[in-house]
C-alpha positions in Angstrom: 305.0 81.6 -99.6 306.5 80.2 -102.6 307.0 82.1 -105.7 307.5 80.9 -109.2 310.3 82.4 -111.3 308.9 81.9 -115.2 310.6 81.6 -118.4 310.7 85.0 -119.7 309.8 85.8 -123.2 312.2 88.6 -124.0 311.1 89.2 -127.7 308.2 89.2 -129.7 309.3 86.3 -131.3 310.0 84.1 -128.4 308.4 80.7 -127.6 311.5 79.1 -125.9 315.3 79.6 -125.4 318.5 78.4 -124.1 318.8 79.7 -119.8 322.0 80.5 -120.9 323.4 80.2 -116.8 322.7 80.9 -113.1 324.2 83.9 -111.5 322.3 82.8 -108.3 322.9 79.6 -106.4 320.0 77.6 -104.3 320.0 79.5 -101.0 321.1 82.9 -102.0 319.6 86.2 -101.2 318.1 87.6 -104.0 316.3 91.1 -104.0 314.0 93.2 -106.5 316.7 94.2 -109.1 319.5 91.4 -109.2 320.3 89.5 -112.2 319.9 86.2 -111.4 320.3 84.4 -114.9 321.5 84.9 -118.4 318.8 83.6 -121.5 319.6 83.1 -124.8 316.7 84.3 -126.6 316.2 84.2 -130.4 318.1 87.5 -131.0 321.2 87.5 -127.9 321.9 86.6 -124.8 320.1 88.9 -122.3 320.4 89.2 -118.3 317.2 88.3 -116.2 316.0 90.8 -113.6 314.4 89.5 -110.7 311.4 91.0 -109.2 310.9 89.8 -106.3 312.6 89.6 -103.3 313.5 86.0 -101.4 315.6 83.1 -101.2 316.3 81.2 -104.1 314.5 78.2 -102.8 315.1 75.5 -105.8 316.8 75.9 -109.3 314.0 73.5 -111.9 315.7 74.4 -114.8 319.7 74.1 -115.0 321.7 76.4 -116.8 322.6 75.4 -120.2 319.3 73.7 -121.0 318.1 74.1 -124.3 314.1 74.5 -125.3 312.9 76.3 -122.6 309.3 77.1 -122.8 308.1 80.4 -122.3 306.6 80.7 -119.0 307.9 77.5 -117.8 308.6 77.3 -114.2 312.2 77.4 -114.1 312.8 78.2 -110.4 311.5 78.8 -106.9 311.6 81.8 -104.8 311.0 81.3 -101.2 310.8 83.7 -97.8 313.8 83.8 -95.8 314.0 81.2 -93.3 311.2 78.8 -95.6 312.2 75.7 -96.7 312.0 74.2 -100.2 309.5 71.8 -99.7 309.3 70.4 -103.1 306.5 71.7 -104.8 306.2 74.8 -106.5 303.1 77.4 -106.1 300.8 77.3 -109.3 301.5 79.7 -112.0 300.2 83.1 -112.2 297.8 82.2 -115.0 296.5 78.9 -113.1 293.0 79.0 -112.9 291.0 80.0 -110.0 288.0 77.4 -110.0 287.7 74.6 -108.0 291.2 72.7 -106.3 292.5 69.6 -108.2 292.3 66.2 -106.1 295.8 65.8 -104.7 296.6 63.5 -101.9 296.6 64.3 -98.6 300.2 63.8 -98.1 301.3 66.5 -101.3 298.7 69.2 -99.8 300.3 68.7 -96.2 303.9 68.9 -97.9 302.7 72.3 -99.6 301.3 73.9 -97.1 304.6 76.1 -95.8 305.3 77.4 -99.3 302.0 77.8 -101.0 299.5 80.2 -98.8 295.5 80.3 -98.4 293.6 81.5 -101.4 291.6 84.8 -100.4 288.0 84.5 -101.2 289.0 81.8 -103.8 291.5 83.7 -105.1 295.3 83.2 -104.6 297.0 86.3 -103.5 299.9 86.5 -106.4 302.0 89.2 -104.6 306.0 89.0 -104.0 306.8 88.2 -100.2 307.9 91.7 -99.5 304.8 93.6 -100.9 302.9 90.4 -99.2 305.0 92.1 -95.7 304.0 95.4 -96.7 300.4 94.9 -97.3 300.0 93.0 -93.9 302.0 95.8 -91.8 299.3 98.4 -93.5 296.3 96.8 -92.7 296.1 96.5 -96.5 294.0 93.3 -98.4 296.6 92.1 -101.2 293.9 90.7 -103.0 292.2 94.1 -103.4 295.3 95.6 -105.3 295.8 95.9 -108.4 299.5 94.2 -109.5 301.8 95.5 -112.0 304.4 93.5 -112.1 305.0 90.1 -114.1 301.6 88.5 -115.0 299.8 90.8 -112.7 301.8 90.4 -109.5 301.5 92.5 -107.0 304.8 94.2 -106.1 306.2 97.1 -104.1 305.3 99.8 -105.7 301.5 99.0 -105.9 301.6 98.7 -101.7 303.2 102.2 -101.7 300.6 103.3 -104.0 297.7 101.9 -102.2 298.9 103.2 -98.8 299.2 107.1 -100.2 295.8 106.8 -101.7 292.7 108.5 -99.6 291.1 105.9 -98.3 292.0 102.4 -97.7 289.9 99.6 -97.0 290.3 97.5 -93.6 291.7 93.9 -94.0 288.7 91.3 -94.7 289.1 88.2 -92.5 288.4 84.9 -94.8 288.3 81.4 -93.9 291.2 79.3 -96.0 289.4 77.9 -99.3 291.1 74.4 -100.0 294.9 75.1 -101.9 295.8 73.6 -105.3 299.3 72.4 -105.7 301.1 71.9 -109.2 303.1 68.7 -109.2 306.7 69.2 -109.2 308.3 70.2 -112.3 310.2 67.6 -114.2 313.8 67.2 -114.6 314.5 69.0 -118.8 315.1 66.4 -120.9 318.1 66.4 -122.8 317.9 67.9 -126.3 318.4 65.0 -128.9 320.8 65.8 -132.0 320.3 63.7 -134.6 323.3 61.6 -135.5 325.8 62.9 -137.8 326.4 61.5 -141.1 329.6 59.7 -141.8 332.5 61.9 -142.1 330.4 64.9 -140.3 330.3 66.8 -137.1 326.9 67.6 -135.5 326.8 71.3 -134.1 323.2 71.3 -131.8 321.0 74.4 -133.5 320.6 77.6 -130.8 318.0 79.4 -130.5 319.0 81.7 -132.6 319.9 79.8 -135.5 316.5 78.5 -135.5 314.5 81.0 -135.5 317.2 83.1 -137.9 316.0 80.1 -140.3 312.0 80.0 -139.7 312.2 83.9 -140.3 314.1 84.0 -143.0 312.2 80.6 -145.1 308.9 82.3 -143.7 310.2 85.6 -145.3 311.0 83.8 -149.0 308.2 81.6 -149.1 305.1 84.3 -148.1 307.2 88.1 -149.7 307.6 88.0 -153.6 310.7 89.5 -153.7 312.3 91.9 -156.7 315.9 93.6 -157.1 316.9 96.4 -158.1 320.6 97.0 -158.6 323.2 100.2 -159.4 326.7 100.6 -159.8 327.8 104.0 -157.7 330.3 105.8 -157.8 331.9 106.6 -154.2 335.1 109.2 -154.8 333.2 111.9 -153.5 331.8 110.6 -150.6 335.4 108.9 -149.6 336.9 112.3 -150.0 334.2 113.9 -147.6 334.8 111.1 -145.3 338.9 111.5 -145.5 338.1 115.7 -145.0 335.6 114.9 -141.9 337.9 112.3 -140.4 341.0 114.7 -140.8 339.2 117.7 -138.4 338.0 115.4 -135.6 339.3 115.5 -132.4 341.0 112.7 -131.6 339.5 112.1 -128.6 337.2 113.8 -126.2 333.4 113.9 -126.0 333.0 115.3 -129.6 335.7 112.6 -131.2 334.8 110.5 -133.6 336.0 108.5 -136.9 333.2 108.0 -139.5 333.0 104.5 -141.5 332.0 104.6 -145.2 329.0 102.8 -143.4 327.9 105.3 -142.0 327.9 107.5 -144.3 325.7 105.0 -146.2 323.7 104.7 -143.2 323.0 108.8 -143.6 322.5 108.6 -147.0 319.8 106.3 -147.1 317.9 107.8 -144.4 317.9 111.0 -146.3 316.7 109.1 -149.4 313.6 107.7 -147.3 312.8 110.9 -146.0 312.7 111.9 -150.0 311.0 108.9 -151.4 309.0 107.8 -148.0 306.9 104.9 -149.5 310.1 102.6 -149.7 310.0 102.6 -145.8 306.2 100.8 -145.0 304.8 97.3 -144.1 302.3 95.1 -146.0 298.8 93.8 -144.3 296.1 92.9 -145.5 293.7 95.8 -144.9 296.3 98.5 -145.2 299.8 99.3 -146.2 301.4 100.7 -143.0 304.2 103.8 -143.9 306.5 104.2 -141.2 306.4 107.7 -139.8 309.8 107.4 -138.3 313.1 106.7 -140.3 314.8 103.9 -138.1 317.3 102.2 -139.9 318.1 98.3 -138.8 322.0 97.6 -139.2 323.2 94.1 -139.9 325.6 93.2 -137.6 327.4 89.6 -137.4 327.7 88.3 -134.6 329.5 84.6 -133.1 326.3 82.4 -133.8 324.4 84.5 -136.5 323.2 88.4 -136.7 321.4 90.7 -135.4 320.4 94.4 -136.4 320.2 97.2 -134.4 318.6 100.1 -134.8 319.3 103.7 -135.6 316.4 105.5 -134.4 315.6 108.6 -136.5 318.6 108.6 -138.5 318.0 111.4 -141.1 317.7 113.9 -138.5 321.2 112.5 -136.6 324.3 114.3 -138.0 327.3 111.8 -139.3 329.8 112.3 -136.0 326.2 110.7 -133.9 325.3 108.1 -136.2 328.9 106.8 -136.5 329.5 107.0 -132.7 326.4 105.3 -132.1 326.4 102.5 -134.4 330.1 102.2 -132.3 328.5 101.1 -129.3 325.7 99.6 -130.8 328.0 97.1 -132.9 330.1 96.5 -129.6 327.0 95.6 -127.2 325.4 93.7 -129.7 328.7 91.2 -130.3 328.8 91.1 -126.5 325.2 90.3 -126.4 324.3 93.2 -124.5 321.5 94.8 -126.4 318.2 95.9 -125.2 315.2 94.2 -127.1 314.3 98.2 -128.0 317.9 98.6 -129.5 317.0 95.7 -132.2 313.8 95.2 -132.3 311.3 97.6 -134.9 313.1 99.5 -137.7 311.7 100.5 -140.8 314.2 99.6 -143.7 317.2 97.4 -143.3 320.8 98.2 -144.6 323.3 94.6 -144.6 327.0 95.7 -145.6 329.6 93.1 -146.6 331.5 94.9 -148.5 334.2 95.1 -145.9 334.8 91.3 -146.5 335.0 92.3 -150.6 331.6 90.8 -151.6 331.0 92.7 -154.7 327.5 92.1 -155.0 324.6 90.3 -153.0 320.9 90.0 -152.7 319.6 90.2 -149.6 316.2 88.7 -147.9 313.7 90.9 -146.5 313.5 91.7 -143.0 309.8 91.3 -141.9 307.5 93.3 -141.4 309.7 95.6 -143.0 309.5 96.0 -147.1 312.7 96.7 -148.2 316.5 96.5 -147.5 319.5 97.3 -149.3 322.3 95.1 -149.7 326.0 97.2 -150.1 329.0 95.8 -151.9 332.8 96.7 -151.8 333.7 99.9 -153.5 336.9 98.9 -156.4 338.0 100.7 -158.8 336.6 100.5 -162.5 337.0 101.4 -166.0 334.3 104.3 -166.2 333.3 106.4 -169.2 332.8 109.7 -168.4 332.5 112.5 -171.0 333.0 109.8 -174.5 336.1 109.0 -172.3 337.6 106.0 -170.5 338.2 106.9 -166.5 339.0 105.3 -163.1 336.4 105.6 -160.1 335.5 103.7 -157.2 332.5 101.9 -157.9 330.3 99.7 -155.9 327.3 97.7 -156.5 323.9 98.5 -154.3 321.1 95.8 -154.9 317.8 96.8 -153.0 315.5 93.9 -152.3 311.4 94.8 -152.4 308.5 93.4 -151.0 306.2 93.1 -154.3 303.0 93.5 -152.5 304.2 96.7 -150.9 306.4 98.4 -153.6 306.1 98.1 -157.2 309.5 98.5 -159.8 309.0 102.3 -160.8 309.3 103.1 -156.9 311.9 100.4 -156.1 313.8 102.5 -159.2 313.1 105.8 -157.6 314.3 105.0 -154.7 317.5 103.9 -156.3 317.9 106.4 -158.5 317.6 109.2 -155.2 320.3 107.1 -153.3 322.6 107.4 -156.0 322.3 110.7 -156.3 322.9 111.4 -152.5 326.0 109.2 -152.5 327.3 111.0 -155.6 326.9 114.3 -154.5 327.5 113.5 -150.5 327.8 117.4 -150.0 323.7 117.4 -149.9 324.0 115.3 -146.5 325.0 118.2 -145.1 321.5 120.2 -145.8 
């Protein structure tokens, strides 16, 4: 029997994306476990699991096509030995009423890759918990799945055949079999021509929904700032004193980054002013218990932020090594959609490209995030007289509805503090 392999929605966000490329060619063996395709979703590239077990029958969808519906059919997984006959099995979320009117000639075509319907209903199993089930005597239609849209897979036979008692087999007559037609070719993506003198670079996924959020996230948040010069020489000469007493390599090395020492600092400063970190909704404002901290990290075709998951209990040396690998997988589009998405509060740093100061937009559902500039030295007055200090402009962006100015100042004011006095990371 035929399987469908469906588009994949791989974050919340999802509707379509770019199948990225085949790591499996038509006829290949492909078991429970393989990556069989790369998809660009709206945050990275991500590698495709299969979870079934077949041939792959026929490639619908070709690598490098653009627009991808979600649970599109995109390919077809056959038994070993089966031949492709050129129509795919319904989808898992086909309805089970009465069969469309096909012609004779399409139901006669389907028959070797699309099996009887049990009772009326169509047994959505893979082919090996199919082989399973009929080996133990069990009725795949009486098990529940829990796999992909419900399908039945190896681990539910295993668990139905330890279980007490087990129902015999039910013999059925065939009910009449609906077949889908055959999934059309993708169409090409149309770019709209380039104005004179211009060259047209096609939109990926990412880049469109990095602009839907971000227009959604000015036009709907009322957004306030709230800025502060602060001063770093204390926390660059903790940093330079840590750095100086790691070992150099090993499994406690590491080499902290004034990021994340920032990274530290404001997690501390949530933990002390907590209502900064919190969503809006309409019946409630939601305060996250956890202080996980989304990073901006650039990447080739926009950014992404991954997460530091309870940062103000982390020590500096764990943070820093984490946001390490973090940073790297998520350039290489390796990330797992837990790694980026959630978070609480956002931090964006682009300071190391000498932006003095920014505003940044708000991350939703999150309420707040704090844009970082470059620390340069400045004229400062301290004690009725003129000094030099490293200085560097923070600007924390507010959602209006969430957090009003005298908390948004707060907030600022307890960073600055922490940054100032670095020693009270340590505590």
């Amino acid at each position: 029997m035929a399987t469908n392999i469906l588009m994949p929605a791989l974050s919340p966000t999802m509707t379509e994306g770019t199948l990225a490329r085949w790591l499996k060619n038509e006829g290949d063996m492909v078991r429970a476990g393989d990556i069989i395709a790369e998809i660009e979703t709206d945050k990275a590239t991500m590698e495709v699991e299969a979870v079934d077990e077949g041939v792959l029958g026929k490639i619908l969808v070709p690598g490098g096509t653009a627009g991808v519906k979600v649970n599109e059919v995109i390919a077809v997984l056959v038994e070993k030995g089966e031949v492709f006959s050129g129509a795919a099995a319904a989808p898992a979320s086909a309805s089970a009423s009465a069969p469309a009117a096909v012609p004779a000639a399409a139901v006669v075509a389907a028959a070797a890759v699309v099996a009887p319907a049990a009772q009326g209903e169509r047994a959505f199993a893979s082919p090996l918990a199919r082989r399973m089930a009929q080996q133990a005597g069990l009725d795949v239609t009486k098990i529940a799945g829990s796999g992909p849209q419900g399908r039945v897979v190896k681990a539910d036979i295993e668990a139905a055949m330890n279980r007490p008692a087990v129902s015999a087999p039910v013999a059925v007559a065939a009910a009449p079999v609906a077949v889908a037609a055959p999934v059309a070719a993708p169409k090409p993506v149309a770019v709209a021509a380039p104005l004179a003198g211009t060259t047209a670079v096609p939109n990926s996924s990412m880049r469109k929904i990095i602009a839907k959020r971000l227009s959604e996230s000015k036009a709907t948040i009322p957004h306030f700032y709230v800025a502060m010069d602060i001063e770093l020489d204390a926390l660059l000469d903790l940093r330079a004193k840590l750095n100086a007493r790691a070992p150099k390599d090993g499994p406690g090395a590491y080499k902290l980054s004034v990021n994340d020492l920032i990274i530290k600092a404001a997690a501390v400063t949530l933990r002390r002013v907590p209502g900064v970190a919190a969503s809006w909704t309409e019946d409630a404002i939601l305060r996250f218990n956890d202080i996980d901290i989304s990073v901006a990290v650039a990447i080739p075709d926009g950014l992404i932020t991954p997460i530091v998951r309870n940062a103000d209990t982390k020590g500096l040396a764990a943070i820093s090594n984490e946001m390490k690998d973090l940073g790297a997988r998520a350039k290489a589009g390796k990330l797992k959609p837990e790694e980026f998405q959630g978070g609480g509060f956002s931090i964006s740093n682009m300071g190391m490209y000498g932006v003095s100061h920014f505003a940044a937009i708000i991350n939703p559902p999150q309420a707040g995030i704090l844009a970082v500039g470059a620390g340069t030295q400045r004229a400062v007055v301290k004690g009725g007289a003129l000094a030099i200090a490293t200085v560097m402009t923070c600007q924390l962006s507010v959602d209006h509805r969430v957090i009003d100015g005298s908390l948004a100042a707060e907030w600022m004011a307890a960073f600055k503090a922490i940054v100032e006095d670095p020693l009270s990371l340590m505590l």
